[in-house]
C-alpha positions as CSV (number, residue, x, y, z in Angstrom):
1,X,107.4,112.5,139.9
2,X,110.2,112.8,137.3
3,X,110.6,109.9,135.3
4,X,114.7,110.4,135.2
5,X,115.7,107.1,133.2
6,X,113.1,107.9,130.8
7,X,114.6,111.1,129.6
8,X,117.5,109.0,129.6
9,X,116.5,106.8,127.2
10,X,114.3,109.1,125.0
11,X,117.6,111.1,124.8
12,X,119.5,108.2,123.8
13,X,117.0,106.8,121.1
14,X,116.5,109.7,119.5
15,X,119.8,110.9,119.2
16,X,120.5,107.7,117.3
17,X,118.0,107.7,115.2
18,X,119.3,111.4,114.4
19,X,122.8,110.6,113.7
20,X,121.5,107.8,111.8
21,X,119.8,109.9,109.6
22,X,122.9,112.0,109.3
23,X,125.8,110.4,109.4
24,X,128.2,112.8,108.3
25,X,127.4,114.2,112.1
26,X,129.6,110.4,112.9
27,X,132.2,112.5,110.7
28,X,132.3,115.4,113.3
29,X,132.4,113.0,116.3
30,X,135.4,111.3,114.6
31,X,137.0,114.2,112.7
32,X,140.3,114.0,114.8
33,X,141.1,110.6,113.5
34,X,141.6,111.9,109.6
35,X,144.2,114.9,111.2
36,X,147.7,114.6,112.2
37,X,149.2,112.9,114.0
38,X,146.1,110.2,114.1
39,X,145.3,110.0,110.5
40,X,148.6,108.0,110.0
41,X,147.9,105.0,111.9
42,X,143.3,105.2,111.5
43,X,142.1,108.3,109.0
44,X,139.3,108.4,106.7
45,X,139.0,104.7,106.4
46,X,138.4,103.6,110.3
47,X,136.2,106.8,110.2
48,X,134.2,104.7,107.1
49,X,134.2,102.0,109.4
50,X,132.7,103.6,112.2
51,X,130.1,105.0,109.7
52,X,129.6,101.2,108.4
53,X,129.3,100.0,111.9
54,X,126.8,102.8,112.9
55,X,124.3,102.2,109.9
56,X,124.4,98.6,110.0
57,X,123.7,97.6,113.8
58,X,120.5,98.2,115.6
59,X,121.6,99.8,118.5
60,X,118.8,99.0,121.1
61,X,117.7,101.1,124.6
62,X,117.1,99.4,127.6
63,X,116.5,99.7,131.4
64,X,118.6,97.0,132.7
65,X,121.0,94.5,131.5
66,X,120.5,90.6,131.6
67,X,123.6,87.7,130.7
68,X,120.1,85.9,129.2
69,X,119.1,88.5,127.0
70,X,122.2,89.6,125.1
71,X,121.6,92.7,122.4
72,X,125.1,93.6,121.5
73,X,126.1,96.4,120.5
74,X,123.5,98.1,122.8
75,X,123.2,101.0,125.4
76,X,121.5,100.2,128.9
77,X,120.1,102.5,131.7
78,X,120.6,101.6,135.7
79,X,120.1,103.3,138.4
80,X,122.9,103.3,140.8
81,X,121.2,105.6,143.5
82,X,118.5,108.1,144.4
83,X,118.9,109.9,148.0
84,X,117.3,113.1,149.3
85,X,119.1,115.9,149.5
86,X,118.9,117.0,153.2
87,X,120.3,120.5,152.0
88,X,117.2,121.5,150.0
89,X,114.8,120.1,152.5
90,X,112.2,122.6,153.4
91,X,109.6,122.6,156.5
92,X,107.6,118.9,155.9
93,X,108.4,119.6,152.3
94,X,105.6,122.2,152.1
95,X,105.8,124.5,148.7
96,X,103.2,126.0,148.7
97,X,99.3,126.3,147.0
98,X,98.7,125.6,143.6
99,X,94.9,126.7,141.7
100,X,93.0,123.7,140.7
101,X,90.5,124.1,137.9
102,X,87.0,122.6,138.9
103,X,83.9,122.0,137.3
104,X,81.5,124.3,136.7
105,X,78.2,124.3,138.7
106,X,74.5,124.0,137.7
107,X,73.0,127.2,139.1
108,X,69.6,127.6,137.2
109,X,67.8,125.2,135.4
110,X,66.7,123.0,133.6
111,X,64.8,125.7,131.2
112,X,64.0,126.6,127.6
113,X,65.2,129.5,124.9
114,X,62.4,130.8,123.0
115,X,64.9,131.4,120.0
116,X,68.1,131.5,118.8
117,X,69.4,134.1,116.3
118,X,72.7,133.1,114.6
119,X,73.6,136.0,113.0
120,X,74.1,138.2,116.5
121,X,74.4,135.0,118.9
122,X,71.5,136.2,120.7
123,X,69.7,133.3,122.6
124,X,66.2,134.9,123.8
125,X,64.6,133.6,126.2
126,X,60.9,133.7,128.2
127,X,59.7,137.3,129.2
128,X,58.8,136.2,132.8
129,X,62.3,134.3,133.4
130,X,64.3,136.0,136.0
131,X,68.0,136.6,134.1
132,X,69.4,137.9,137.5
133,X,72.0,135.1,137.6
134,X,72.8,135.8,133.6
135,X,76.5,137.7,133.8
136,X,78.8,137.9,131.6
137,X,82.0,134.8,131.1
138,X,78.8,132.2,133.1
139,X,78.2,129.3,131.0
140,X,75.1,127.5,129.6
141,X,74.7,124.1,128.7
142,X,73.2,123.3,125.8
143,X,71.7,119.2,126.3
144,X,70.0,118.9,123.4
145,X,74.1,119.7,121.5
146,X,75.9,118.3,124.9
147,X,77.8,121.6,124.1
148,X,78.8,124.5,126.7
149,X,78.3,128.0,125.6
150,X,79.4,131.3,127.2
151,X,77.7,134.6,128.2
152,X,79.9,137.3,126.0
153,X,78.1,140.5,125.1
154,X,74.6,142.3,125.6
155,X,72.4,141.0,127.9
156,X,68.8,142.3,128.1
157,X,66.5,141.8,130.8
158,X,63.4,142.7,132.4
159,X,63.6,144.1,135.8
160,X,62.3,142.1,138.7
161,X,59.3,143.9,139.6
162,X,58.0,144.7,135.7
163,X,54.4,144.4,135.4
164,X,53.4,141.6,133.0
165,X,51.8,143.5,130.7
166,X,55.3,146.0,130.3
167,X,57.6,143.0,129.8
168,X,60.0,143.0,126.9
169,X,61.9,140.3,125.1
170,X,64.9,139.7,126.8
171,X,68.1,137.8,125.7
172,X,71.6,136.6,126.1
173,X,74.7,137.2,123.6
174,X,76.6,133.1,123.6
175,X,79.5,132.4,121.9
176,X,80.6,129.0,121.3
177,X,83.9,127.4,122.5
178,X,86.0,128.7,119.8
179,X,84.6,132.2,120.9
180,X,82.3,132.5,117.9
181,X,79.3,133.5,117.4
182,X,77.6,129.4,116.9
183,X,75.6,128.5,113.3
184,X,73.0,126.8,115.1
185,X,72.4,126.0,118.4
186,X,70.0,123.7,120.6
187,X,67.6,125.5,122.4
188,X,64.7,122.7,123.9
189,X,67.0,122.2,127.7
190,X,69.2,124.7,128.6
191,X,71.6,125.0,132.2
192,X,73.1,127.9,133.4
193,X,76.4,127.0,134.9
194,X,79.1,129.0,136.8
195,X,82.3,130.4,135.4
196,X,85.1,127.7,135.7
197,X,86.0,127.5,139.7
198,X,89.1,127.1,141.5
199,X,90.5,125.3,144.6
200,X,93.4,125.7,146.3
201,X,95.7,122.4,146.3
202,X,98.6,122.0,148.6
203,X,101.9,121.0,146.7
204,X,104.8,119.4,148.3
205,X,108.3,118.6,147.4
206,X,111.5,117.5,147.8
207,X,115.3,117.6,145.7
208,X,116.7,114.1,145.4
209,X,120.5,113.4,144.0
210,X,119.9,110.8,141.3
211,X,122.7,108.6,139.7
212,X,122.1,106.6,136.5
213,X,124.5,104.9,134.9
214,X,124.3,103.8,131.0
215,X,126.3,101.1,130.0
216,X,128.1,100.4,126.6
217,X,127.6,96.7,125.7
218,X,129.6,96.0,122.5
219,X,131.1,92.9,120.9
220,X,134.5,91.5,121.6
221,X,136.2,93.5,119.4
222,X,136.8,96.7,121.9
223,X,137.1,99.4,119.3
224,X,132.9,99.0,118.9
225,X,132.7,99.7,122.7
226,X,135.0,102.9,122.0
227,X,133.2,104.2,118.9
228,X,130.0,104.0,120.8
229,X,131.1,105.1,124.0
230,X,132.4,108.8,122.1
231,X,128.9,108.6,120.0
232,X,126.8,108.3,123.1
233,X,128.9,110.7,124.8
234,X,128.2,113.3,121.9
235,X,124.5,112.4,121.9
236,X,124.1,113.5,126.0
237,X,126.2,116.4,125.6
238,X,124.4,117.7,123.2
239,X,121.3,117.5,125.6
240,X,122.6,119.1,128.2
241,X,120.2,121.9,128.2
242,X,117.4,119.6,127.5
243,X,117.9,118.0,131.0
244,X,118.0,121.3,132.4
245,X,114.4,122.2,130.7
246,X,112.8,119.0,131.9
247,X,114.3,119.3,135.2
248,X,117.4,117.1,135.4
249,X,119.2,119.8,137.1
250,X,123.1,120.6,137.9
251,X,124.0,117.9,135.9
252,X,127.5,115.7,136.1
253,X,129.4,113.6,134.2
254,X,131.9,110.9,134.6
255,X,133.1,107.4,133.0
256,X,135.5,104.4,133.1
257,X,135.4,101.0,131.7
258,X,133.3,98.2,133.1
259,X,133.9,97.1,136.6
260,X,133.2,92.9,135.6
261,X,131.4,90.9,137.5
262,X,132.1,87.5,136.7
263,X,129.0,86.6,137.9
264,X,126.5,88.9,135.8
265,X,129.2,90.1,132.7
266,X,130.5,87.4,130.2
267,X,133.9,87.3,129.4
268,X,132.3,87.9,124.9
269,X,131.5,91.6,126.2
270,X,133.6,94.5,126.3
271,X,131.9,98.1,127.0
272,X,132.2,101.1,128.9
273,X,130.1,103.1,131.5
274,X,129.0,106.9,131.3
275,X,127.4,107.7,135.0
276,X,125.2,110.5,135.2
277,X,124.0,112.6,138.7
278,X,121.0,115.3,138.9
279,X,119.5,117.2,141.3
280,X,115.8,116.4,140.8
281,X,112.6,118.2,142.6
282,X,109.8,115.5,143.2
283,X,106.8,116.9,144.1
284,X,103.2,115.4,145.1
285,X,99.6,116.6,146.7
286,X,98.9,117.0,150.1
287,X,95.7,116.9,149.6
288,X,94.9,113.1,151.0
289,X,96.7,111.1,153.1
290,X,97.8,107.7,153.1
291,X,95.3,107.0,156.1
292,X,92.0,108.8,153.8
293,X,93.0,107.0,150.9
294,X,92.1,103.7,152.7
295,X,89.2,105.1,154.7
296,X,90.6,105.8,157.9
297,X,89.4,108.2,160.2
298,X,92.2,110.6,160.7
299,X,90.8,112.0,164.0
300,X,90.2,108.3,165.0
301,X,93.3,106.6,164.4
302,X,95.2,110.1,166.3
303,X,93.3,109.2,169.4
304,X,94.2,105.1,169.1
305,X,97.9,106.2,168.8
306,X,97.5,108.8,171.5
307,X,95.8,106.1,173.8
308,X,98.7,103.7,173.2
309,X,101.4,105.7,173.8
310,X,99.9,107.1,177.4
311,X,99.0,102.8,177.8
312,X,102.4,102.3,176.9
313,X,104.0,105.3,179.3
């Protein structure tokens, strides 16, 4: 699921905090105020105030607003609506497969090396053990290190049907987890695992149109609520592309000034409103159904519904 509001607000706080520790970047948001015709009636010195303004207020980030908890100036994040996009919709939101690492298996052992030479990473073992299963990228577990190793390199073994008297040593090549050749390793119970196996999960997914709207609570003095409302304005267009990469997608902008409710919006604050829409993918596993995850018998609770309907017919 993607988290909209929290990009949001990640967005929002850190581009604050990054003008803050810039400010002449407030200069470059403001820079049409010191030119002509502006600069005759605000210039450099409402551009010093803004910078003043900035610096000196905490500026906090939140999901909602409340009339009982009043941080002014400060930015909030609502959401206004989230609806699924009928256009995108695909057949029961199937996408498709996606591989599943799982955990290796224990397929010999437990058993013991007869030594371990650190200079070549060979691990030999007993002359009689059958290394048929020993290939190359299988693991082994070391328990006495609770550390996995990996078959990479020579491998000498005895064939199956060696007389006893003709057997040779026989050994492994291991690296370690860093693909090196190990310093040291334990030798006293050792598991041969399989490679890394995969399964096959079923993704699903769907495009939803998501509207957020952030809200610019300032003081009564309106010009606050303007001088944020341009500095949050440059913060989210600045991210644009940053939606796109964590897949806020198709972006659109729009704002006006507060629509007041009486009821919910003191009279003390002035502010604005930036509302944002996306076209967000959602996606989930197939793989269990409401019904498993409780314990229901899928087959069972088919017939029950099967049997009602004919009752019902």
């Amino acid at each position: 699921m993607v988290i909209v509001e929290y990009y949001i607000r990640q967005v929002l706080y850190e581009g604050i905090q990054r003008l803050r520790g810039n400010l002449n970047q407030v200069n470059e948001i403001f820079a049409e105020l010191a030119c002509p015709p502006l600069d005759k009636v605000f210039g450099e010195q409402v551009i010093k105030e803004i910078r003043c303004f900035f610096a000196e207020n905490d500026i906090p980030v939140r999901s909602a607003f409340s009339p009982n908890q009043i941080d002014l100036p400060s930015l909030t994040v609502h959401l206004i609506s989230s609806q699924e996009d009928p256009q995108y919709r695909s057949m029961q939101d199937h996408m498709g497969f996606q591989r599943v690492p799982k955990e290796p298996t224990v397929i010999q052992g437990p058993f013991y090396g007869v030594s371990y030479d650190s200079s070549s990473g060979q691990l030999h073992l007993p002359k009689t053990m059958d290394l048929s299963q020993f290939i190359n990228g299988r693991k082994i577990f070391s328990a006495e290190d609770d550390a996995v190793y990996t078959i990479k390199g020579t491998i000498k073994a005895n064939e199956a049907d060696t007389p006893t008297n003709e057997l040779k040593d026989q050994y492994v090549t291991v690296v370690d987890s860093n693909s090196d050749i190990a310093d040291s390793m334990g030798i006293a119970k050792l598991y041969l695992l399989s490679s890394i196996d995969f399964s096959l999960k079923r993704i699903a997914g769907s495009f939803f149109r998501e509207v957020f709207e952030i809200r610019i609570n300032a003081a009564t003095n309106s010009d606050q609520a303007v001088w944020l409302y341009y500095i949050t304005s440059y913060i989210l267009m600045r991210n644009k592309a940053y939606f796109e990469q964590v897949g806020l997608e198709s972006q659109t902008y729009s704002s006006s000034d507060f629509n007041r409710d009486a009821g919910k919006m003191p009279n003390s604050i002035w502010g604005r409103t930036i509302r944002l829409t996306f076209l967000v993918q959602h996606t989930w596993s197939e793989d269990m159904s409401a019904l498993e995850l409780f314990g229901v018998d899928i087959n069972a609770a088919s017939n029950v519904v099967s049997q009602i309907v004919v009752e019902d017919m």
